[in-house]
Every structure is written in C-alpha cells, then in structure tokens.
N, C-alpha and C positions, 0 to 999 in steps of 0.2 A: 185223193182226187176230188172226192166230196165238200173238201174244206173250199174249194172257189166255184161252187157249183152258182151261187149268186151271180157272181162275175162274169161268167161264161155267160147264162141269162142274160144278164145287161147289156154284152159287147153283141149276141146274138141278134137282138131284137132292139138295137141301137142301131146293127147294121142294115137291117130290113122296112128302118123307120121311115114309112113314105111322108108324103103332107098333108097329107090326111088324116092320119097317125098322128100327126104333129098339132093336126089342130084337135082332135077327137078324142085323141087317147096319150096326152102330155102327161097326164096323172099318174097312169099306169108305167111310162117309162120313168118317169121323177122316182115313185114306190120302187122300182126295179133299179133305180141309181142307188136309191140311198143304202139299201136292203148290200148292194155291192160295196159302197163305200164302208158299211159297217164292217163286210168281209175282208176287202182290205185293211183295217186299221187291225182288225184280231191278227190276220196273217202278218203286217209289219211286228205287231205285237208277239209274236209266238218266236217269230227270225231274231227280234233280238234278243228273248229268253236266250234262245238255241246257240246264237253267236257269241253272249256271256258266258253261258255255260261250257262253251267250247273254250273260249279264253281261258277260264278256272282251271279245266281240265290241261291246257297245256301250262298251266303255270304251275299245276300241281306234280307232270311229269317232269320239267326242267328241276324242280326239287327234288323230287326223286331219285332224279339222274342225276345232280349236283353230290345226294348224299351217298348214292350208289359208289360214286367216285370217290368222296370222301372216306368212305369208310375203308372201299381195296386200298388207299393211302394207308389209311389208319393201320392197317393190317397187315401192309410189308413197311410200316415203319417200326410195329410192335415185333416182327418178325427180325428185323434191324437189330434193335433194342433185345430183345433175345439173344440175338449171336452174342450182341457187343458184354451182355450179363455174364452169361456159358464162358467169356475170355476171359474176364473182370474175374469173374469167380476162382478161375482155375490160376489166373494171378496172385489173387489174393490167399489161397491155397500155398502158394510155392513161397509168398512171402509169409503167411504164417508161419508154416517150418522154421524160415530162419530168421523171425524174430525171438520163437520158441529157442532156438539155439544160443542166437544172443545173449536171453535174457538169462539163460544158464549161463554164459559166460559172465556175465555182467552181475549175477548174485555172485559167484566165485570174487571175480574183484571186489563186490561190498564188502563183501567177508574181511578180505585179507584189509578195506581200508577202514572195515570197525575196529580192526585189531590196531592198527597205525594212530587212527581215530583217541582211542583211548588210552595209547601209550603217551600222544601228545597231550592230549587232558590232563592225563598225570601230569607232565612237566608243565603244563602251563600250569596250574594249581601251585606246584612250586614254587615256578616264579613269580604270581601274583603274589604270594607269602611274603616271597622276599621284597617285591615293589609295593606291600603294604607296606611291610616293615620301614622298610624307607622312604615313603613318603610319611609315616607315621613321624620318623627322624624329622625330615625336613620342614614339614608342618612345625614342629616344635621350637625348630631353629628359628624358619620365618617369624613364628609369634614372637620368638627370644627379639630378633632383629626389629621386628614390628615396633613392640614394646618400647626397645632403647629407641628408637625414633622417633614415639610419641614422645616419651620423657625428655629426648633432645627439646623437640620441639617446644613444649610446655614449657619446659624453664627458659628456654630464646625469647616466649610470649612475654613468658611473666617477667624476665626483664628488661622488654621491650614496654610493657603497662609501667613499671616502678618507674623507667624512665621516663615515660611520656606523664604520671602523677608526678614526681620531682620537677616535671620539664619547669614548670613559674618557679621553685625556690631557686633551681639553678640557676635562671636568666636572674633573677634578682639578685643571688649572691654573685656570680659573674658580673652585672653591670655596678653593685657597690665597689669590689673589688679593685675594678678598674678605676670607679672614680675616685679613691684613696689611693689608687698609684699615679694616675696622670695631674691630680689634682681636678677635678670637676666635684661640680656639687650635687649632690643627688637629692631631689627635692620628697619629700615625703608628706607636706602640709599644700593644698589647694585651694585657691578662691571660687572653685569652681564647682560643679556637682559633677558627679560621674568620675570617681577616680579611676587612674590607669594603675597597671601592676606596678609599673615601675616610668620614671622621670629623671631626666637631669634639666640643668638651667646652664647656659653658654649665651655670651651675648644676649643677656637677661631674655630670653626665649626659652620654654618649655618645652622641650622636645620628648615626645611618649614613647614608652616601648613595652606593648603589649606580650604576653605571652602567650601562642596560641599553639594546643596539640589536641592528638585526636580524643576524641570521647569515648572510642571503642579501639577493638580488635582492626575494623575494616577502615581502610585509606582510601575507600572509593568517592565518601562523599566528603573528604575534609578539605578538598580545593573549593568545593561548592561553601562548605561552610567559611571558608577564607574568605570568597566573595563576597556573602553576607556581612562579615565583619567588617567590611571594608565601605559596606553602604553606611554600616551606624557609626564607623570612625567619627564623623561630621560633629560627633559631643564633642570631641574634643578639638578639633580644627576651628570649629567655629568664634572660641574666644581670642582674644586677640594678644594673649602672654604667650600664645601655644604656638609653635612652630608649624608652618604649613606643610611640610610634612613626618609624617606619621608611618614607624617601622613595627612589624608586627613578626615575635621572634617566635620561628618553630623549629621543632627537634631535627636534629641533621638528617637522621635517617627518613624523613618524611619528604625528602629535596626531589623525588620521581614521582610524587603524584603533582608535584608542582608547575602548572601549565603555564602561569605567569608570575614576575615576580614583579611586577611595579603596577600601579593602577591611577590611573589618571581621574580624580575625581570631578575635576573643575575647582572647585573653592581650594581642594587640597590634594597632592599624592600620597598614596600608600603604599611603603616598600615592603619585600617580604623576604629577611634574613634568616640566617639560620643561627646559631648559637654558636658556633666557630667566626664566624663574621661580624660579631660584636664589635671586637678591639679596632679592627680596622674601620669600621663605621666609624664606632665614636672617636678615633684619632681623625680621623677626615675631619668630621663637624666641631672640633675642637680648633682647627685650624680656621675657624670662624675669628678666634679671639683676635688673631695675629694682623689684622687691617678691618678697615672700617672704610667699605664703597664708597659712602656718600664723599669721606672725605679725599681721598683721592684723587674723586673727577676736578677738572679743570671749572675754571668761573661759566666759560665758553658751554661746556658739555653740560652745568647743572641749569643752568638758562635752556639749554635747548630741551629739556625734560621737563624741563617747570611748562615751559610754553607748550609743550606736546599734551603733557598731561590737561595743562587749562582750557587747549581747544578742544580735545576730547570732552572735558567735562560740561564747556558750552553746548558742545553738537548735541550731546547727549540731555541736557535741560530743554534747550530750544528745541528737539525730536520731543519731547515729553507736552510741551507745550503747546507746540503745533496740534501733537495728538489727540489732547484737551480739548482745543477748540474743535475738532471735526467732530468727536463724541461727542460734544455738546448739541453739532450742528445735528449730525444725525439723530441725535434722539429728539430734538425737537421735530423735527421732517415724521418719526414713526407717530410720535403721537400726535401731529396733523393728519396725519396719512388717518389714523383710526378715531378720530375726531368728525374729518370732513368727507370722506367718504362712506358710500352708504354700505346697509349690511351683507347683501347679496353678492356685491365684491368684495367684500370685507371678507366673506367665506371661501370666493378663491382665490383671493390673494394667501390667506392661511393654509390651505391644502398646496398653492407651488414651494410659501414657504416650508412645508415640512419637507417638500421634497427635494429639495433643495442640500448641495451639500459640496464643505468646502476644506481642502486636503491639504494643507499648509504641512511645507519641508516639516522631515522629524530631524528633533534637534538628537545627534550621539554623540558620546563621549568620543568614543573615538576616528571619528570622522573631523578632517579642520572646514573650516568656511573657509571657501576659498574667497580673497580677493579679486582673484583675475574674473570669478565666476559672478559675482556681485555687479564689475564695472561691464560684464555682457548684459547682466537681463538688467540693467539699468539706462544701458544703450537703447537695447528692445523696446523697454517701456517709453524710453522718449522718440524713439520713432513712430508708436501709436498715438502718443499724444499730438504727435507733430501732425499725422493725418487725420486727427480728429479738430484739426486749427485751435489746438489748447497749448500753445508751447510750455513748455516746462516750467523755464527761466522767468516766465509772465504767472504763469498759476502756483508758482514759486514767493513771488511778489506780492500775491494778492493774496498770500495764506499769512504771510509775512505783517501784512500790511493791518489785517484781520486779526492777528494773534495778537500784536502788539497795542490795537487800540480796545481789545478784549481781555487782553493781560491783564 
C-alpha cells in the first residue's frame, strides 16, 4: 500500500486544488506530480517484472507437464517393451531347444555324408587317374596329328615357293616351246633398254610377256604389286616395234587374289594370264599373220580414215595455235597489268590472286569422256556468250582472223 503513497498525495491534493492554490502553490502540486509520476513508472516497472516472470513461470510448468507426460509414455511403452522381451525370450527359449535338437540331428547326417564324402573322393581320384591317363593319350595323339599337319603343310608351302621360284623358267621354257611348235619367233636380242623376260615377233610387232609371282609366302599384296607393274609397263609400250599390248604371266594358283585381269592404260593395255593360258593367247595373236587390215578395206573406207584422221589432226594444230595466241595475249595483259599499275593494288591484287582457285575435270583412266556431255556444256557456254553479246561464231572469227595474221 505504501508503494503509491505519492500517487494517492497527488490525486489528493489535485482534488482540493482551489485558484488560489493554483496561482500560489503550482510548485508544490508540479513537486507532488512529478514525485507521483516517478511512482508510477517504478510501479509500471515492477508489473512488468512480475508479469515476465509469471510468463517464465508458466512456460516452465507446460514443460514440465509436457515432460511429466512424456515420461508416464516413456514408462508404459518401456513396460510394453518388457512384455514383448518376457515373450521374445520365452520364444526364443522353445526355439533354442530345437535348434539344439536339430543340430544333433543334422551332425548325425554330417557324419554319415563324411563317410559318403570320402568314399566319393576315393572314386573321383580314380577316375581323375584314369582321365589323366587319357588325356595324357590324347595329348600325345593330338601333337602326333599336330605335327603331321605342320609337315603337310610345309611341304604344300615349300612347293608352292619352288613353284612360284620356277614360275620365269616355266613361262620362258613354255612360251619357246610353243614357238618351235607353231612356228613363231621368239626374240631374245633388243633395240631397246629395259628387257622383258620373254618376246615374240608376229606381224614384225614385239609383243612382251612378262613373268610376274609372289615374292613371299603372303598373296595379300601381290594384286597391289601387279598394279604397280602395270604403271612401269610403259618401257616397253612406249617404243614403237612393241606391241600395244602388253601380257603379264602369273602362277595359276595365284588366279583368287586376282581382282582384275585387264588394265587399261591409255598409250597401252595390260593383260594378266596365267600360264595354262599361254597357248591359247599366243594362237589368237598368231592369227594376226593370216590378213593384213589396211589391205582389205575398200578405196571408199581408206579415204574416209585418211580424211578423219586429217581433220583430226587440223582441229588439233589449229586448237594448239589458237592457244598460242591467247597465252601470248595473256601474258602480255600480266605484265602490263604489273608494269602500269601502282604498288598498293599491285598487293591486293596478289592476295585475291592467291586466293584464288581453279578445279579443272580429273582426267581417269577409267572413266570415258563423254561426247554427248562435251556438245551440253559447249551449248551452255554459247548461251553465256550470247548474253554477254560476244557470239561465239564472231569471236570465233576474230581469234581465227588473229591467229592467222600472227601465225
């Protein structure tokens, strides 16, 4: 009660305060306000001590009472847990026994299948004995077998080597042979470098016949090496006593790695026989003797071959000639071009020219030109010209016109 004894003061003598009081003794009420105001802020102060600490206090019994509960949980679950042990146990009790029983029965049967155990050991020992024994046999056999199969083989090789060594005498004495029974000449002296194994002469033409087998054991790369040979044939195609084409003779049994047998070189062919296929070749090309082409053809047909051949050989002069004059033209044009023009174009004109770049048809052996493909992009090109107002027929004339008074 003492704690608002201020308060009570101030409301006291606040309520008694005449105007008189109010002008005379304002001091004394102001002193008795503030003295109360002070009592009030300890008393708001003290309430909310009291009202924290009441809080704490129920917060501390709802914990309490949370763990109070908790724990009589804890207690009939442990009490749970107890029964369910006390069962578990007495379980595991009634099945110990007759595991206990089992496993007496269950040494009884070891027993009786260590005895079974080792009667079969014995017999398997046995019979591993005996399936040594006999694979020891068989082993022995297999090597015996082994063995003659190597030696098969080795001596197959090795006369499969004496044969492919022999392969040149055989072609040579086979192709004399032959020419001492059909009567052909077989040439053995040359005006040329680079002899072949063997030659005849028919229709005063030289015709070669090379002998070509493997250099090893392996057939994998003697097609390749065929092809090779057939690049450097060209010694002997090239002279003009020498038959244009050119037969290259290998061993029969070498006929399955053979992926071509005829090769088309341009200047010349190269065929690829075997040595059973002599006789019949060179009675073919013997039957060369027996007529002579040119004389044959009529007045009529050698006129028309004479004249074929001579426009041919015009087109082809006049193509050269014309060509003449443009490379002359053009190379006078470059070196104007880097004469009169100055240096700083001069350097990019050299940088487009490097980068510059020009994919002309590849020429292959075995691909033909076609004709019909020539008279299109020749069409093509004079329908460009025609829209460029250069006709063909006219800039034709005037290369013509050019060539001949620069010829």
């Amino acid at each position: 009660m003492n704690t608002i004894s201020k308060m009570r003061t101030f409301f006291e003598s606040f309520k008694s305060l005449s105007f008189w009081k109010r002008l005379f003794s304002w001091n004394s009420v102001l002193s008795c306000a503030y003295g109360a105001w002070e009592e009030y802020v300890q008393l708001s102060e003290s309430f909310h001590r009291e009202k924290a600490e009441k809080a704490i206090l129920l917060s501390e019994k709802q914990v309490w009472q949370s763990e109070k509960t908790s724990l009589a949980d804890l207690i009939d679950a442990e009490k749970a847990i107890s029964n369910k042990v006390e069962a578990r146990n007495s379980k595991l009790e009634n099945s110990l026994m007759q595991t206990d029983q089992l496993l007496r029965e269950k040494e009884k049967a070891l027993q009786t299948l260590e005895q079974l155990e080792a009667q079969r050991v014995k017999q398997h020992d046995h019979r591993m004995a005996q399936a040594l024994a006999m694979q020891e046999s068989f082993e022995n056999e297999k090597k015996r077998l082994n063995d003659e199969r190597i030696r098969e083989v080795q001596f197959r090789e090795e006369k499969q080597r004496e044969t492919w060594r022999d392969h040149e005498s055989a072609v040579a004495t086979c192709i004399k042979r032959l020419c001492d029974k059909h009567a052909i000449e077989y040439v053995t002296e040359f005006t040329f470098r680079g002899k072949p194994d063997n030659a005849i002469k028919i229709c005063d033409e030289i015709i070669v016949f090379d002998a070509k087998s493997p250099a090893g054991e392996n057939l994998d790369n003697f097609f390749g090496y065929l092809k090779n040979q057939t690049e450097l044939s060209v010694k002997y195609a090239s002279h003009e006593s020498v038959r244009k084409d050119v037969y290259m003779v290998v061993p029969s049994n070498t006929s399955e790695v053979i992926g071509k047998w005829s090769f088309d070189m341009g200047t010349h062919r190269v065929y690829i026989i075997t040595l059973d296929a002599l006789e019949p070749v060179i009675l073919s090309l013997k039957q060369l003797e027996t007529y002579d082409f040119a004389e044959q053809l009529s007045p009529e047909d050698r006129q028309a071959i004479c004249r074929v051949i001579g426009s041919l050989l015009y087109a082809s002069k006049r193509r050269i000639q014309v060509d003449q004059f443009f490379n002359g033209h053009l190379l006078e044009l470059i070196a104007k071009v880097q004469r009169e023009l100055p240096d700083s174009m001069l350097d990019d004109i050299s940088k487009n020219e490097k980068a510059m770049k020009l994919n002309p048809s590849v020429d292959k052996r075995s691909k033909e030109i076609s004709l019909a493909a020539l008279n299109k992009t020749n069409g093509q090109l004079d329908g460009q010209a025609n829209s460029f107002d250069v006709p063909g027929l006219q800039a034709l004339e005037l290369v013509e016109q050019y060539g001949i008074s620069n010829g």
